[in-house]
N, C-alpha and C positions, 0 to 999 in steps of 0.2 A: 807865459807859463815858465816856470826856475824850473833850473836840471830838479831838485827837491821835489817838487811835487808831480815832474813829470817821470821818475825813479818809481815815487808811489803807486801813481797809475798804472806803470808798466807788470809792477808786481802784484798789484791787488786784482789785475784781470790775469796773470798767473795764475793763481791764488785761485781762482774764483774758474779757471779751466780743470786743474786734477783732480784727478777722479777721489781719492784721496782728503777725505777730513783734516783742518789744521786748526788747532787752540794754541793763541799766545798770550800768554799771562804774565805781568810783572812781577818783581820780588814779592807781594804784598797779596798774591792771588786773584789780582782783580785781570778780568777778560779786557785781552786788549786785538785782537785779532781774530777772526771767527768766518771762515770762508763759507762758501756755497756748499760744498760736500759736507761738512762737517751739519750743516743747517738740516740737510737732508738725511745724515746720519739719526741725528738724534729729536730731529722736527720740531726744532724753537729754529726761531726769526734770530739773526744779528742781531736787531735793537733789543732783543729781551736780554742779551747776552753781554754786550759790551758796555763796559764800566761797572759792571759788578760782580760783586766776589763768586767765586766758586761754588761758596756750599751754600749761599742763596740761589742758586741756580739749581744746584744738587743735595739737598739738605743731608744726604745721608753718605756723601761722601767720605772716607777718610785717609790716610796715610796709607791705611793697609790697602784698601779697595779702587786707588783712585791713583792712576801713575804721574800725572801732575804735580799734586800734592807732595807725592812720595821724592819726584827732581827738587824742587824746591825745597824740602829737608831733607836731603842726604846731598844734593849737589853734584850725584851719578847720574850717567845715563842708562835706561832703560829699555832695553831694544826687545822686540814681540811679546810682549806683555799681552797677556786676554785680558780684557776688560768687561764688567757684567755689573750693569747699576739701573737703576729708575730716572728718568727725566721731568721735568716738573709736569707732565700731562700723564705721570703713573704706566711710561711706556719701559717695557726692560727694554735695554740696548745692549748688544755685544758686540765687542770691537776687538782688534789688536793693534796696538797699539806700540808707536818708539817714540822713545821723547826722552829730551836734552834739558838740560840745564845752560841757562845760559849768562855767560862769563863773562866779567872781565879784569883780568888778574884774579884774585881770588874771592873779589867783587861780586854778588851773586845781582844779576839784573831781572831775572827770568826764568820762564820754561816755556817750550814749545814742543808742542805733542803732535804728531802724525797719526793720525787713525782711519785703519781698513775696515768697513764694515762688515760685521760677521753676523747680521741679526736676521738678516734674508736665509742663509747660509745655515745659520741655527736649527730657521724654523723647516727649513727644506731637509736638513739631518733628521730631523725628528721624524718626520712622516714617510725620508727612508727606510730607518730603522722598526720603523710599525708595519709599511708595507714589509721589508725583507724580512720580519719575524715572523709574519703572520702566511710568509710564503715558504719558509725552511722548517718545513715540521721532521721530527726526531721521526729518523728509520725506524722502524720496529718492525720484526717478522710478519706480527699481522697486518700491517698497511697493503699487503699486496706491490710493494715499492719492488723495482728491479734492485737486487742485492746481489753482492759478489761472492762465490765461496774459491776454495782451492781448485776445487776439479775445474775453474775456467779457466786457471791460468796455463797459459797453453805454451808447452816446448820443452825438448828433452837436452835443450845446450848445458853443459858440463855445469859453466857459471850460473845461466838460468833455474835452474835445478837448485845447488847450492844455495841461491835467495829464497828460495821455496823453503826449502829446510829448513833455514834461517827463521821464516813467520812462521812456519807449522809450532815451533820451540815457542816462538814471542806469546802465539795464540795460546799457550797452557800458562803465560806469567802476566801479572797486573803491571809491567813497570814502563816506562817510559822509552817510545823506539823512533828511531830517526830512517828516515828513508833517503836515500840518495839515488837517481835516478833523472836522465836528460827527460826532455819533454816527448809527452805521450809514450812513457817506457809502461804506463800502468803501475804509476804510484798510488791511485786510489782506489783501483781493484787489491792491491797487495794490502793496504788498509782495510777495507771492507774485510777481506778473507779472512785478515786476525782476528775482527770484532765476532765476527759470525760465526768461529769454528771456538770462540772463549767460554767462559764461564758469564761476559757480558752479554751473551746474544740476543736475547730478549729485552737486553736496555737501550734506549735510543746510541743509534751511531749519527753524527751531522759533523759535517764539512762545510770547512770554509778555504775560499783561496787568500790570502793574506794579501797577495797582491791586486785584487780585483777592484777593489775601494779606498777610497781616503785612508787616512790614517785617525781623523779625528772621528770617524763614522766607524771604523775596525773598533776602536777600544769602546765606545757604546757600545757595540754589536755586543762586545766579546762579555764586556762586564756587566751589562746592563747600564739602564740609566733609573736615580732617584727624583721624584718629584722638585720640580723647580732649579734643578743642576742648570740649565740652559732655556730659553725664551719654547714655553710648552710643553718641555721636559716633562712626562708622565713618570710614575713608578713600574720599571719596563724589568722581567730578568735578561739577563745575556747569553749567547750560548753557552756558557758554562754551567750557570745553572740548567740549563731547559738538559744540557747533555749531560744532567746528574747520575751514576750510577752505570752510565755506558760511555764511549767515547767520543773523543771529541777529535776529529783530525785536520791540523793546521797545514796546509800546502801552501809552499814556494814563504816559508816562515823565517827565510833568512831577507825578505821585503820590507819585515819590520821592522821601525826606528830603534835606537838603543833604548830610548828612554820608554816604548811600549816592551820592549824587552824584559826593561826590569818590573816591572807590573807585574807578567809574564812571569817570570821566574819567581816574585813574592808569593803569585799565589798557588804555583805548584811547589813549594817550599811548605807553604801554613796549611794550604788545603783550605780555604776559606778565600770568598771573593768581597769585594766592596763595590756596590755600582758608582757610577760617576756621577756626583755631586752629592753619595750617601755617606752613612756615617755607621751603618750597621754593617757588620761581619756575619756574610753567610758561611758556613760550614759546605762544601760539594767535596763526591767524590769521581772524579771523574780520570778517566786513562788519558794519557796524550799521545798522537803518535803523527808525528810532524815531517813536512816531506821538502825537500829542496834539491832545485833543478843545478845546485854549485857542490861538488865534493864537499865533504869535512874541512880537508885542509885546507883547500881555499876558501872557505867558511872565515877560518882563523886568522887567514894569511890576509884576507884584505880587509877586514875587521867587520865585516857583514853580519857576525853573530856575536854575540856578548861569550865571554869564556865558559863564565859560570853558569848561563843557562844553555850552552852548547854541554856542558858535562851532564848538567841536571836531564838533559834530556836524552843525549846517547846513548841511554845503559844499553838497549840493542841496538846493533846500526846493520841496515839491510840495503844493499848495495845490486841496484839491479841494473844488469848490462843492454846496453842499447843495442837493438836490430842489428847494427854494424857488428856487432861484436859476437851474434848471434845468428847469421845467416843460416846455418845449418837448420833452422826454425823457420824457416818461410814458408817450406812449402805444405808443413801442420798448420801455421798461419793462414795460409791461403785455402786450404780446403776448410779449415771450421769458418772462414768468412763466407765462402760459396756456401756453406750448408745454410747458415744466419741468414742469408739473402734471399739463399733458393725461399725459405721459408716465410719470410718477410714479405718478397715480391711476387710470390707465385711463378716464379723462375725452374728452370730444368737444366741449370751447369753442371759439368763436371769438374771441367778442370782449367786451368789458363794453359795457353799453346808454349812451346816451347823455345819460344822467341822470347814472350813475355816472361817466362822463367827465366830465363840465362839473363833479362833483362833487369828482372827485380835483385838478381843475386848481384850482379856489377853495379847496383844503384848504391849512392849514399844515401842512407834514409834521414836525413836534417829532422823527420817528424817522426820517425819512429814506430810504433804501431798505430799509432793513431793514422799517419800517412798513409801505412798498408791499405788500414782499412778503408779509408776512405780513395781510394783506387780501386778495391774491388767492390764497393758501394755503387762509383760511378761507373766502369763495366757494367754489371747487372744491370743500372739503370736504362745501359743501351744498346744492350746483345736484346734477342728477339725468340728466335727459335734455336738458334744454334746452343749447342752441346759445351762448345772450347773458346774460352775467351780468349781475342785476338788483339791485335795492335789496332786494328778498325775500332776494336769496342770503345779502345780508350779516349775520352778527350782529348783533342788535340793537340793540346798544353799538355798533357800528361806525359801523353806520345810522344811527342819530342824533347821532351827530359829523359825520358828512358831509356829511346832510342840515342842518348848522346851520348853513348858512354866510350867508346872509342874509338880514333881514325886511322885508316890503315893507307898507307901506300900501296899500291897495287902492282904488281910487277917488277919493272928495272926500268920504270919511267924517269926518263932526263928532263924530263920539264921544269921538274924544282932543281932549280941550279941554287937557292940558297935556304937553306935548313933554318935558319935563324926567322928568317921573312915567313917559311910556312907555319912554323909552329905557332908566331907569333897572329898568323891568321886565323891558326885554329882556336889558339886563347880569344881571341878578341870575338868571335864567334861563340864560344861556349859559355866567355865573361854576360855575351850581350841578350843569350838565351834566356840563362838565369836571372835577369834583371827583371827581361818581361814576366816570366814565371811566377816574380814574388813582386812585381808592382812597382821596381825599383826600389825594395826594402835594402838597403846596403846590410846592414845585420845579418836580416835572415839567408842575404844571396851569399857572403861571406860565409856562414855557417855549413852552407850545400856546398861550397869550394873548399870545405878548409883549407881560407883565408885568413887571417887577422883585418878587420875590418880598415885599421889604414893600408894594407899591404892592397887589396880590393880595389880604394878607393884611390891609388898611386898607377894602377894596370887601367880605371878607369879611364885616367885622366891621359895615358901615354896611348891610349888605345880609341881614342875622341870619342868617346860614348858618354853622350849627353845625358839627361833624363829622355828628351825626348825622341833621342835617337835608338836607348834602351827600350 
């Protein structure tokens, strides 16, 4: 066997391992290379394929449709191209596709195309976006839906109040309002209370979290989809139209790509939408009122939001303070959760003890009201008869987060003879706590120390706390 054909070998069972479709075709467009993935991609055999041209293969290929073709007369390369055509057995296939042209001096010999299959992927998109529409039906007062008004937002803090006033003003105007607020501050009860205290109340309100799905599955959702856009494609609307005439609210909206951005911004600009793969222009008129867990400016500052559709969308901007910033609110927080619970669980609380007060007030709240609540959730779930929730009530996770909020030397003990070694105990303790608490999430454990997540992961490493030792 020659180095020559045992080079060959080496790379056609390459070839013939990634996962990854490959087409190589000479100047002339005739197949001259056609792997296993590629076979499976689009279900013709190698022998149907090599040594003949393209558009005997593909009759209705062209320059415009086909990114082969397309390397082969321009002489560019082509990098994540979609592809979406028929195969000689009348199968659509969708790929993405990079492909080269291939050189030599200015010699053209070739092209060779990599393609990832997207037709599994398609058809799986499609029957998400059927099941999630036919599960997000538009709030309306008579659904009986739980709805948010003013009077739930609960707390008389200087700042918190201020944000109140701020949506009381939005809820009397149609225009466009940005919310800012960390996670679980109750950005989409501050949404909800605008829609329901407007002139839109009666018109469906439906939320989506921007960040919760795909991106290529967000802009169907968002615009709909037209018959045949994609492998099963129906005539579907989006939420924009279904949220015609009432609002529609985009959360954690700085998650979108720029280029779903500008979509985004075309069609609150024209006020008219296009679904995806259509060609008709609907007219809607819908409110937008979009929430993200990053300031404005750092909005701007690390380019997460396009300019023009951060302006388009600011006209109000309603900025709500975290827990931390709002302590003086806990303990109205903490009796309208006992009452929700007394009634929920058939419970007889009154109040939390005054450990766990002083406890919640020295906490950092990383989750905000959502953490509250979900703390006095799990109390109620395991107080009994008693009146006052205690440290007992709490899970024991819980517990010892709470309880860790400060260590004290006790007397004029000489035992610590070096200050440096104790502190450094105590950190590596309270680093190792947090760890367990969040799973070894370095992010989120970082966020309850304000930390910078390398700074965390620097005290991990000098402090030996493994994963498995966290």
């Amino acid at each position: 066997m020659n180095l020559d054909h045992l080079l060959y070998c080496a790379s056609r069972n390459i070839l013939d391992t990634i996962e990854e479709g490959v087409h190589v075709v000479d100047q002339n467009g005739i197949s001259i290379v056609y792997n296993k993935a590629m076979e499976e991609i689009e279900g013709l055999e190698e022998s149907l394929v090599i040594g003949r041209h393209l558009l005997d293969i593909f009759p209705n290929w062209t320059k415009e449709n086909s990114t082969l073709l397309t390397a082969l007369n321009t002489k560019e390369p082509i990098i994540n191209r979609e592809q979406s055509y028929l195969n000689l057995k009348g199968k659509r296939i969708m790929t993405i596709n990079t492909t080269f042209p291939i050189m030599d001096g200015e010699k053209l010999l070739g092209a060779v195309e990599i393609a990832k299959n997207l037709t599994a992927v398609t058809d799986m998109t499609e029957q998400i976006i059927k099941l999630q529409q036919e599960l997000i039906k538009p709030v309306k007062r008579e659904d009986g839906i739980k709805q948010y008004h003013f009077d739930e937002l609960i707390g008389k803090n200087e700042r918190y109040q201020e944000a109140i006033k701020i949506a009381k003003r939005a809820s009397r105007s149609s225009s466009s309002v940005l919310i800012y607020g960390d996670t679980g501050t109750g950005k989409e009860l501050f949404a909800q209370s605008i829609h329901y205290a407007g002139n839109r109340m009666n018109e469906p309100f439906i939320a989506q979290n921007c960040a919760a799905i795909p991106e290529t599955l967000l802009e169907s959702l968002l615009f709909g989809t037209a018959k045949g856009s994609f492998t099963g494609a129906q005539d579907r609307p989006g939420l924009f139209e279904q949220a015609d005439g009432g609002t529609l609210f985009l959360d954690e909206i700085n998650s979108m790509s720029m280029a779903l951005q500008a979509k985004l911004l075309r069609v609150l600009q024209e006020n008219y939408v296009r679904r995806v793969g259509g060609s008709k222009d609907i007219p809607i008129n819908v409110r937008i009122i979009a929430a993200s867990n990053e300031s404005p400016e750092t909005l701007l500052e690390t380019g997460h939001m396009r300019k023009d559709l951060y302006y388009r969308i600011n006209v109000i901007n309603i900025r709500i303070p975290s827990l931390n910033e709002r302590k003086d609110d806990i303990p109205l927080l903490v009796d309208y959760f006992i009452r929700e619970y007394n009634e929920k669980l058939g419970k007889d609380v009154w109040m939390v003890s005054e450990e766990i007060q002083n406890a919640f007030k020295a906490y950092n709240w990383a989750g905000n009201i959502r953490e509250l609540k979900n703390f006095i959730e799990s109390a109620m779930n395991l107080i009994s008869d008693e009146h006052v929730i205690a440290k007992e009530h709490m899970p024991s996770h819980i517990a010892e987060i709470l309880m860790e909020k400060s260590h004290y030397i006790q007397g004029d003990s000489l035992e610590i003879v070096d200050l440096n070694t104790h502190v450094a105990s105590i950190e590596r303790e309270v680093i190792q706590k947090t760890l367990r608490y969040y799973h070894n999430n370095i992010s989120k454990a970082a966020k309850h120390l304000n930390l910078s997540r390398q700074n965390l992961q620097y005290k991990i490493k000098i402090h030996g706390l493994g994963e498995n030792e966290a």
